[in-house]
N, C-alpha and C positions, 0 to 999 in steps of 0.2 A: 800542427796548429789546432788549438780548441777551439768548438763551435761551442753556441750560447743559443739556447731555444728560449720562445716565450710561451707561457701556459697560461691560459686565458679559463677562464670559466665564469660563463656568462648567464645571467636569470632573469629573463626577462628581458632582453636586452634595448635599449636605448638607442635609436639609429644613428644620431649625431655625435651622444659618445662613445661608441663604438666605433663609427670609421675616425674619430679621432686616435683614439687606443691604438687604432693597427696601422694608419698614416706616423703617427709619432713612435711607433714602436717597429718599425717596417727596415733597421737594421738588423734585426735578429736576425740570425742563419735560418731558424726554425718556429715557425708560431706556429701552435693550434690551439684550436679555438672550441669548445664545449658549452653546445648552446643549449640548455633547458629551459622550454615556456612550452605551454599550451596552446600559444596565440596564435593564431594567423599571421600575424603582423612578420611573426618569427621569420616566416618564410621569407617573405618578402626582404627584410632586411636580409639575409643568411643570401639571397641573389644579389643582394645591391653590392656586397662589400667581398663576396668569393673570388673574384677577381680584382683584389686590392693589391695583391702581392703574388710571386710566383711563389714565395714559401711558405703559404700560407693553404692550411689543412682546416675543412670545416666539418664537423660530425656536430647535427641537429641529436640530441637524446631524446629515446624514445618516451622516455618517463622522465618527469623531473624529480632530483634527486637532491640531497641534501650539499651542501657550499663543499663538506672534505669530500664526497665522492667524486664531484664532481671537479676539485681543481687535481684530486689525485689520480683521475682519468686521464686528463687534460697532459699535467705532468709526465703519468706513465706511457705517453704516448710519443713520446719526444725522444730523439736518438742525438742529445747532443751530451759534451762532456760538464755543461753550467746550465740550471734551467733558472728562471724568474718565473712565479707564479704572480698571475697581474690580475687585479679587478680592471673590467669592463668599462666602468665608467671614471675610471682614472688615466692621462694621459701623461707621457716624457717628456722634458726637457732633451731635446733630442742633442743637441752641441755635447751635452753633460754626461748621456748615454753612451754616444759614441765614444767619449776617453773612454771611460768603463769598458767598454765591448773590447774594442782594441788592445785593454792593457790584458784583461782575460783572455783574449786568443793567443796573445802571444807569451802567455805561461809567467805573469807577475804577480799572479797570484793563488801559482798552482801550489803549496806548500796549507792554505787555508782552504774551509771548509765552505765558510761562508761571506760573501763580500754583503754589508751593509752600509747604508749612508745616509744622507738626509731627505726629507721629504720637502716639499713645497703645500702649504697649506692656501685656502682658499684667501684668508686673512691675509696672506704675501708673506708669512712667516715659515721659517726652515724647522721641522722637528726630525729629532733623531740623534743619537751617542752613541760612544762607543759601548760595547759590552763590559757590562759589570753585573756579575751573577749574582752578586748581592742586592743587587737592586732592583735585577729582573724579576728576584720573587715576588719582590713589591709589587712592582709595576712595571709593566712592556713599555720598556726605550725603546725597540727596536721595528722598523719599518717594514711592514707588507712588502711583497714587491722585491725584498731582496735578491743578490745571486745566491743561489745554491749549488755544491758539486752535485750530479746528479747520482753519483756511486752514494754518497752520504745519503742526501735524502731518501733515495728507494732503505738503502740499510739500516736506517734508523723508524723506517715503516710510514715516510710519509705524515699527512697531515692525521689526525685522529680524534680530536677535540670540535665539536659542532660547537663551542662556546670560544672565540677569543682560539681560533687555531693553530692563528700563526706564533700568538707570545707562548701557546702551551708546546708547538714543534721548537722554537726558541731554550724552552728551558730542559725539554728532552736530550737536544742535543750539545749543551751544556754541560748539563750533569754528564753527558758520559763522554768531556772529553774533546768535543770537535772544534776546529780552530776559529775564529770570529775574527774578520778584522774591518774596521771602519774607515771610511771615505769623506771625509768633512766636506761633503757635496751633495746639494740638492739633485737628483737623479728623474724624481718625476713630479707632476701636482696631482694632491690628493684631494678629488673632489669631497664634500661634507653632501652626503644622500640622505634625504629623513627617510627614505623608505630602505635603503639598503643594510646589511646585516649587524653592521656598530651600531647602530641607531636603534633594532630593536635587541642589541644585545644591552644597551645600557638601560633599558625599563627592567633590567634584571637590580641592576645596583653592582656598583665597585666589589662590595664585601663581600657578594653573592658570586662573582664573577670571578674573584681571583680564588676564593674556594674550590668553586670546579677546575681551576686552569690548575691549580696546584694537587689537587685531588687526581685530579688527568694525568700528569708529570709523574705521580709518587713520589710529590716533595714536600717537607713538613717545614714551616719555617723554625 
């Protein structure tokens, strides 16, 4: 049977959405958790929620490091056969999660690379589609937060892109081939953070943003 780890990488973290994160996420076989702040605070919360789970792994970093170092830490730290890279301040639909989990343990969707589906936005709205690599050059359909085989993601080198990581590991792993299949299911809610990293990635601008994602990829449209 396959296990399904959660990889968390947290900055700064938020107390109340964080033991939300790992209350609604606390099916997984395997969470860990990568937490970079300076704060005091850190500590504090990092004791309030270490004992939220037995499966639950916490490594405070010593330095804070940039979002791919630290969810590929986080990631590489996990011994399961499915990982989910999760932000912090997003929590599951847990009824929704558990099908998912369940169908993934028991090998329904061992033939595919990556299980995607829909999100829950803060509006009460669902986003997210299926894979179309035409379109992905455009623009990212596809949801943070997905399943990943963990053979694939370490072999295809992880996240690499400090701009938009997860749509530029999206079209890495595209172009060269890996299976995508979609879930016509909200899976988690995606909180809207003005401080968190979409928020100061869009002071860049769309045009500017999907240059580097494509630039990153080695894809030309």
């Amino acid at each position: 049977m396959n296990t399904v780890g959660l990889a968390i990488n947290s900055h700064n973290p938020d107390a109340f959405y964080l033991r939300d994160c790992l209350m609604t996420g606390s099916a997984f076989d395997q969470i860990y958790l990568y937490v970079q702040s300076y704060s005091p605070e850190a500590d504090d919360i990092i004791e309030d929620i270490k004992d939220l789970s037995n499966n639950l792994t916490v490594e405070r970093g010593e330095v804070n490091v940039d979002v791919v170092t630290g969810f590929n830490k986080a990631a590489g730290s996990l011994h399961n056969d499915w990982i989910c890279p999760f932000c912090d301040d997003d929590f599951f639909l847990t009824p929704h999660l558990r099908t998912i989990l369940g169908m993934l343990r028991h090998g329904v969707f061992d033939s595919y690379d990556v299980v995607h589906y829909q999100v829950q936005t803060d509006a009460m709205t669902n986003w997210g589609s299926a894979m179309d690599f035409e379109r992905l050059k455009r623009e990212n359909h596809l949801p943070h937060g997905s399943m990943i085989k963990a053979d694939a993601f370490h072999a295809i080198g992880g996240y690499r892109s400090l701009i938009s990581s997860d749509w530029e590991l999206w079209l890495r792993m595209a172009q060269a081939g890996y299976n995508f299949h979609f879930i016509d299911l909200p899976v988690y809610h995606f909180r809207s953070n003005l401080s968190g990293q979409m928020s100061k990635e869009a002071k860049l601008g769309f045009p500017a943003i999907r240059a580097a994602v494509l630039k990153s990829a080695g894809i030309k449209l």
